[in-house]
N, C-alpha and C positions, 0 to 999 in steps of 0.2 A: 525461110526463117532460119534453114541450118547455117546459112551463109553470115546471116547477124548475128547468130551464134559466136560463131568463128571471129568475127570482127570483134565482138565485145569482150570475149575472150583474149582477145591477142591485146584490149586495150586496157584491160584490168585484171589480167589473169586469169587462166578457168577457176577457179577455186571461188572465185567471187560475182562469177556470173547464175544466178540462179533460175532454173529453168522448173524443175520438178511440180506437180501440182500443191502435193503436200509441205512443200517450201515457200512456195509463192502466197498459201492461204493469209500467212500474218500480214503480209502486207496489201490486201484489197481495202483495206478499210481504215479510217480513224476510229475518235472514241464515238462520232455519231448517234443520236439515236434513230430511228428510223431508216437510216440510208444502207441499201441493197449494197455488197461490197463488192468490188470490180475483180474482173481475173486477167491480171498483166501475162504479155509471154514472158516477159525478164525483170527480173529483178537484180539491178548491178551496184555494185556498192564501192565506188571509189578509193582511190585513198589519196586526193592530191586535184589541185586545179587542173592540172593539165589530163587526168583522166577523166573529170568532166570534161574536158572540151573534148577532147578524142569521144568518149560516148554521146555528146550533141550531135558533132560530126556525121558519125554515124546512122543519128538518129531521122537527122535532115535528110541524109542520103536516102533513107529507107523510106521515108513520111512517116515514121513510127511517134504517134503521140506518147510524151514525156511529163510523168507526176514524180515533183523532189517531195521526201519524205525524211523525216526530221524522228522523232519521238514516237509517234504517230499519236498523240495526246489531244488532236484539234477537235473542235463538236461542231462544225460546221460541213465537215466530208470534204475538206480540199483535197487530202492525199487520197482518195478516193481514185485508183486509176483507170485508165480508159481500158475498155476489153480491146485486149491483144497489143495492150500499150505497152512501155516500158517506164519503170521505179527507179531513181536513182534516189537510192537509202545514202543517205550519211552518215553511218555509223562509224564508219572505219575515220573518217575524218573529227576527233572528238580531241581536238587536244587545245590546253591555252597555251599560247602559243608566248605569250608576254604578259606581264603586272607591269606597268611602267608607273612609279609613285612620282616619278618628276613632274609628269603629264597628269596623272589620276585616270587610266586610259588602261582599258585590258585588249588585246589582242586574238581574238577566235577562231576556231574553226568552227564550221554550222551545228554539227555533229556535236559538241561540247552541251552537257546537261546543265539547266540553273544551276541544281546543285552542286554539281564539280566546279562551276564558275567561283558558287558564295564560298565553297570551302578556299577554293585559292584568295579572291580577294581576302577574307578573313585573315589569312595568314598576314597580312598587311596592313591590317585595321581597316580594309576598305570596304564598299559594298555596292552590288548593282542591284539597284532598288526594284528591278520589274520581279512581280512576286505573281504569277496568276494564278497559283490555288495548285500547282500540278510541277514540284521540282525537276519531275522526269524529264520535262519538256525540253527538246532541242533548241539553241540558239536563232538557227539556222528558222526553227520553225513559228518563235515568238517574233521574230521579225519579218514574216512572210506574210504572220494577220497582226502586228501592232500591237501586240496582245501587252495589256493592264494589267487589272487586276488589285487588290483592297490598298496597295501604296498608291496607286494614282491621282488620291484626292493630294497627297504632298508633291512627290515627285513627279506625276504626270506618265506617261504611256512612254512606250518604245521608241517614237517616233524622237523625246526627247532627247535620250540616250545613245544612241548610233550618231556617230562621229562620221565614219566611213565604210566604202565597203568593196571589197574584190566580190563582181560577181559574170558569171559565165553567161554569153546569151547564146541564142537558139544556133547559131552559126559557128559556136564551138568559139567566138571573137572574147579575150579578157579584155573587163571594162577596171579601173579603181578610179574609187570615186572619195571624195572627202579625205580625209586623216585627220592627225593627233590635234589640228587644229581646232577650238571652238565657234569663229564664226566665219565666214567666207560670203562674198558678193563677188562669184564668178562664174556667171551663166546659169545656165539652168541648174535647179538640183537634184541632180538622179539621183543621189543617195534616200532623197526622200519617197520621191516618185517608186523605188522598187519597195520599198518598206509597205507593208499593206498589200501588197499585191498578190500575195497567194500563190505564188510560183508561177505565173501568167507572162511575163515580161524576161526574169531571166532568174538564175539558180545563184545565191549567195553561197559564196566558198572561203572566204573572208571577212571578219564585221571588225569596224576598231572600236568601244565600246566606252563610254565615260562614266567613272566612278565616283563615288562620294566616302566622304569621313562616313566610319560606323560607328555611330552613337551608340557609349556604353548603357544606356540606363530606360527602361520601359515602365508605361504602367498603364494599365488596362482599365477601363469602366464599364460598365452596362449601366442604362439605363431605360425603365420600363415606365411606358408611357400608356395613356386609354384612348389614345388613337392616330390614326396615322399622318392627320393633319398637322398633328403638334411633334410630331417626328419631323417630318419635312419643313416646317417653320422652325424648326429648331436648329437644325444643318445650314441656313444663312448665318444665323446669328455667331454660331462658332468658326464659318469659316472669315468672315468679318473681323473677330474678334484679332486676329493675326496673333494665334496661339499656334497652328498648322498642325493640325492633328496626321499622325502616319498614318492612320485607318478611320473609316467613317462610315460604320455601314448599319445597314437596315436589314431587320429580319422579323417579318411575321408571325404571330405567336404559333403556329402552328407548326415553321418552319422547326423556331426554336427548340420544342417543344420534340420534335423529331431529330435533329443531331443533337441535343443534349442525352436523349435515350438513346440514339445507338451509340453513341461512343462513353455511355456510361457516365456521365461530368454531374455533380453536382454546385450547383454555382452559389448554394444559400439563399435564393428568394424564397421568404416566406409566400406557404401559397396562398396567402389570402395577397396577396401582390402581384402572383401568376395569376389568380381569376381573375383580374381589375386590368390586367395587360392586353393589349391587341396586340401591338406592334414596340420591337425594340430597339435600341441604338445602342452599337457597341462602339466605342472611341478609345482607340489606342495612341498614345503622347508618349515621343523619344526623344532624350536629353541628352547632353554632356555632363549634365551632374545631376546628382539625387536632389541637391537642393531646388535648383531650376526646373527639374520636374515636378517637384512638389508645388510650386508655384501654379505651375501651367495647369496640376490634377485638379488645386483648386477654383481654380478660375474655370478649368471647363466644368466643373460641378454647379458651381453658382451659375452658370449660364446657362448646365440641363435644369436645374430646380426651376428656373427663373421660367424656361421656355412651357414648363408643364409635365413635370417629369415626375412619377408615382413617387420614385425614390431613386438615388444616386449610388450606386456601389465600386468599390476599387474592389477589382477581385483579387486573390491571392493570387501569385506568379504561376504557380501549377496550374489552376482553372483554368487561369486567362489565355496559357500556349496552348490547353487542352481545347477551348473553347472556340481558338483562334484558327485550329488546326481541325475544327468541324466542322466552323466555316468554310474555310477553304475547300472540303472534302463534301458541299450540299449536293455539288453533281451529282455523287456517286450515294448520298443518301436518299437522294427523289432517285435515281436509278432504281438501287436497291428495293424502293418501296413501290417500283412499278409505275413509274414517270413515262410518258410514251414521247415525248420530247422535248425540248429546253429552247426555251422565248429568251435571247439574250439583246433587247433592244435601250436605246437612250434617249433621254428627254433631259432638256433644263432642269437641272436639278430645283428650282421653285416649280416646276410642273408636274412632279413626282406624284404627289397628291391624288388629284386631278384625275393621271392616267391611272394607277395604281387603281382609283374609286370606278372609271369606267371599266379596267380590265374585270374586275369584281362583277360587275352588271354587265359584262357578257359573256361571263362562268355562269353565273346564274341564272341567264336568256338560257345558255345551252345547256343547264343541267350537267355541268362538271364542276372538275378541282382545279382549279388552279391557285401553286404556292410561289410563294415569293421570298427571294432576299434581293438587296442589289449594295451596289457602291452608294451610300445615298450621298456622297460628297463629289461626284460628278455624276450623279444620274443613271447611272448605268442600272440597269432592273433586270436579274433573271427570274425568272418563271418557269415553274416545274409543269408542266400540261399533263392530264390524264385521262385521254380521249384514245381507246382501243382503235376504233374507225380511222383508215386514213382521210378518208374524202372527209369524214365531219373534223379530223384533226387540222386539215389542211384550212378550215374554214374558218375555223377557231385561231389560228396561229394566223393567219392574213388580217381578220377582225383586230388581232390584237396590236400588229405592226402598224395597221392602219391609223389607230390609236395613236402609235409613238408618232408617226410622222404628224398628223394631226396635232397633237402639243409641240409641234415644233422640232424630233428628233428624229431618228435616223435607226434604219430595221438592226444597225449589229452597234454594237459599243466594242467591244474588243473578242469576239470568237471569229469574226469575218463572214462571209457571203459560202464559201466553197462553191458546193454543188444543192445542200441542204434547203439554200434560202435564196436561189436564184431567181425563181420565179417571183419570189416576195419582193425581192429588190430592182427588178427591171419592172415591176406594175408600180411600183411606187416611188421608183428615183425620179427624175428630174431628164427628163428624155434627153434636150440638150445636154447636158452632161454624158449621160451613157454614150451618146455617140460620138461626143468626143473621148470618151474611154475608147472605146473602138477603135478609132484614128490611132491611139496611141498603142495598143496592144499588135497593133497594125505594121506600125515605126518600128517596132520591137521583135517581134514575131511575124513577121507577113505571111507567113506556110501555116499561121494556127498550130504547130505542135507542142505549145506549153501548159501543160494541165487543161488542155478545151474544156469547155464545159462551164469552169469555175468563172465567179463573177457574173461573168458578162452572156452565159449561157450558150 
């Protein structure tokens, strides 16, 4: 191991190879709940394509299995690395690299934060719509799991946005795939194929990224409904309506009721309005003008009154970022309040109901908590679980996937499979399928040394 020492060293500098125990602690683990965190010998941290291919190289030479790490922001334990593996962190790789306004197209390194992204767009009036709750997060690492989040019901996932991409595979070989261009019918499309994959196939060192005009003008609504059927019949009608709301989401009174207390927010629902609420619907509408937003607040107003809705509110602009930004921030309040793990699954958005009602009746069978918000404008449902017990939590969290797929969806919506939810998702994919996942992890990786484990188990 002195020997790989010495190689990794001479391919990124000693200064950036880390070996020590107490160095290496930050990087075993994501945000995870529940998952045990791994102890790599190395920890290297790039600064350039060609010193990932040199540490691939390497890594092939040695059979040393290889986890890329991003933010480390994920909840499913992808960066999760193998014992005695080696980390290749992208931190030192964080630069944008281009705004191209001719195109609408930003240029990345992996290592590059949401937030460093939207502040550059912004400089340009532009904006890359993928939002999922966590600015920290690496480029590098939102396009490893496709990661979404509360814009998806307008602008759609990851998948939509990535143009192209430079990325590194196991053999140290650079691939680019796509660019500035928006459609292409030429062979396969790897650029899509690596997208989702969780660092399995090969390490993004490059993304070219498609931007959109940033709409000056917001307005926020809550509305509180007495149940959760008329929430979820209400989400066809407004997306129907071809108003396209930026956000569309669900949150159970309980949930609410918990990020409005810890982030302190008063929203002004009378509470004889809070005791008549189960379940709520927040919908946020962004304009080009204050006039045309006014338009669209009222039209989605008369659509919640219409669908069953206690009462309609436009929140003041403070509330609604403070509200918006408690959402985003549920994780780390079902953390905080002693969550033992997070159910991030999808269903047809009309089947929301449905599973939401069974998940309910099998908290109940087991004598637990289970809370909820989700996207309810593409389905996506997370679930706070609070089952101490591994073995009863494992029983509970499989019960409840079983659910998604049974309405028809699928164990992850946007956090991905890692290492967390692998056993949930080979007992319930689609066998054919997996194995040709295999075949392809195969083509890509044939030595298995890219994050093993994840996905595909």
């Amino acid at each position: 191991m002195s020997d790989v020492g010495s190689l990794l060293s001479g391919a990124v500098g000693p200064e950036h190879v880390l070996t020590a125990t107490a160095a290496l602690a930050d990087y075993g683990h994501d945000e995870a709940l529940g998952v045990v965190p791994g102890e790599p010998a190395f920890v290297v941290r790039p600064g350039g394509t060609a010193e990932v291919a040199a540490v691939l190289r390497i890594a092939g030479q040695h059979r040393l299995a290889v986890t890329a790490r991003g933010g480390g922001t994920g909840l499913a334990g992808a960066a999760k690395p193998s014992p005695g593996g080696l980390v290749i962190s992208f931190e030192r790789m964080n630069q944008v690299l281009e705004i191209d306004t001719a195109n609408n197209v930003a240029v990345v390194q992996p290592g590059v934060t949401l937030a460093a992204l939207d502040d550059a767009a912004a400089t340009r009036h532009l904006v890359y719509p993928v939002f999922p709750g966590e600015m920290s997060a690496s480029l590098g690492g939102t396009i490893a799991t496709n990661a979404g989040g509360m814009r998806a019901v307008k602008y759609g996932v990851t998948r939509r946005h990535v143009l192209g991409l430079e990325a590194v595979l196991p053999s140290g070989e650079v691939i680019r795939t796509g660019g500035k261009y928006v459609k292409v019918s030429s062979g396969y499309d790897l650029t899509q194929l690596i997208i989702g994959s969780e660092g399995t196939l090969a390490l993004v060192t490059e993304a070219t990224l498609r931007l959109y005009p940033r709409l000056p003008c917001q307005a926020t609504l809550l509305a509180p409904f007495g149940s959760l059927e008329e929430v979820t019949a209400a989400v066809p009608r407004i997306v129907a309506s071809g108003v396209e709301p930026l956000m569309l989401e669900y949150v159970d009174m309980l949930t609410m009721a918990a990020i409005t207390q810890s982030e302190d927010i008063d929203l002004g629902i009378p509470a004889s309005v809070r005791e008549t609420a189960l379940a709520y619907l927040v919908v946020v509408q962004e304009g080009r003008d204050s006039g045309r937003l006014d338009a669209d607040v009222a039209e989605l107003a008369t659509l919640l009154s219409e669908a069953g809705a206690v009462d309609v509110y436009v929140l003041p602009a403070t509330a609604a970022h403070r509200l918006i930004q408690a959402r985003e921030r549920a994780f780390w309040t079902a953390k905080q309040a002693g969550a033992d793990d997070i159910v991030d699954a999808v269903v047809p958005r009309a089947a929301m109901a449905a599973f939401l009602g069974e998940v309910a009746t099998i908290a109940t069978r087991r004598g637990r908590l289970v809370l909820g918000t989700g996207h309810a404008g593409d389905g996506n449902v997370h679930l706070a679980l609070f089952e101490p017990d591994a073995a009863a939590r494992g029983q509970l969290m499989r019960e409840i996937l079983a659910a998604a797929r049974a309405s028809g969806g699928a164990v992850s919506g946007e956090h991905g499979i890692g290492t967390a939810k692998v056993s949930y998702f080979l007992d319930l994919a689609d066998p054919v399928a997996v194995s040709l996942m295999r075949r392809i992890k195969n083509a890509f990786d044939p030595e298995g040394l890219l994050n093993p484990g994840v996905i595909l188990g």
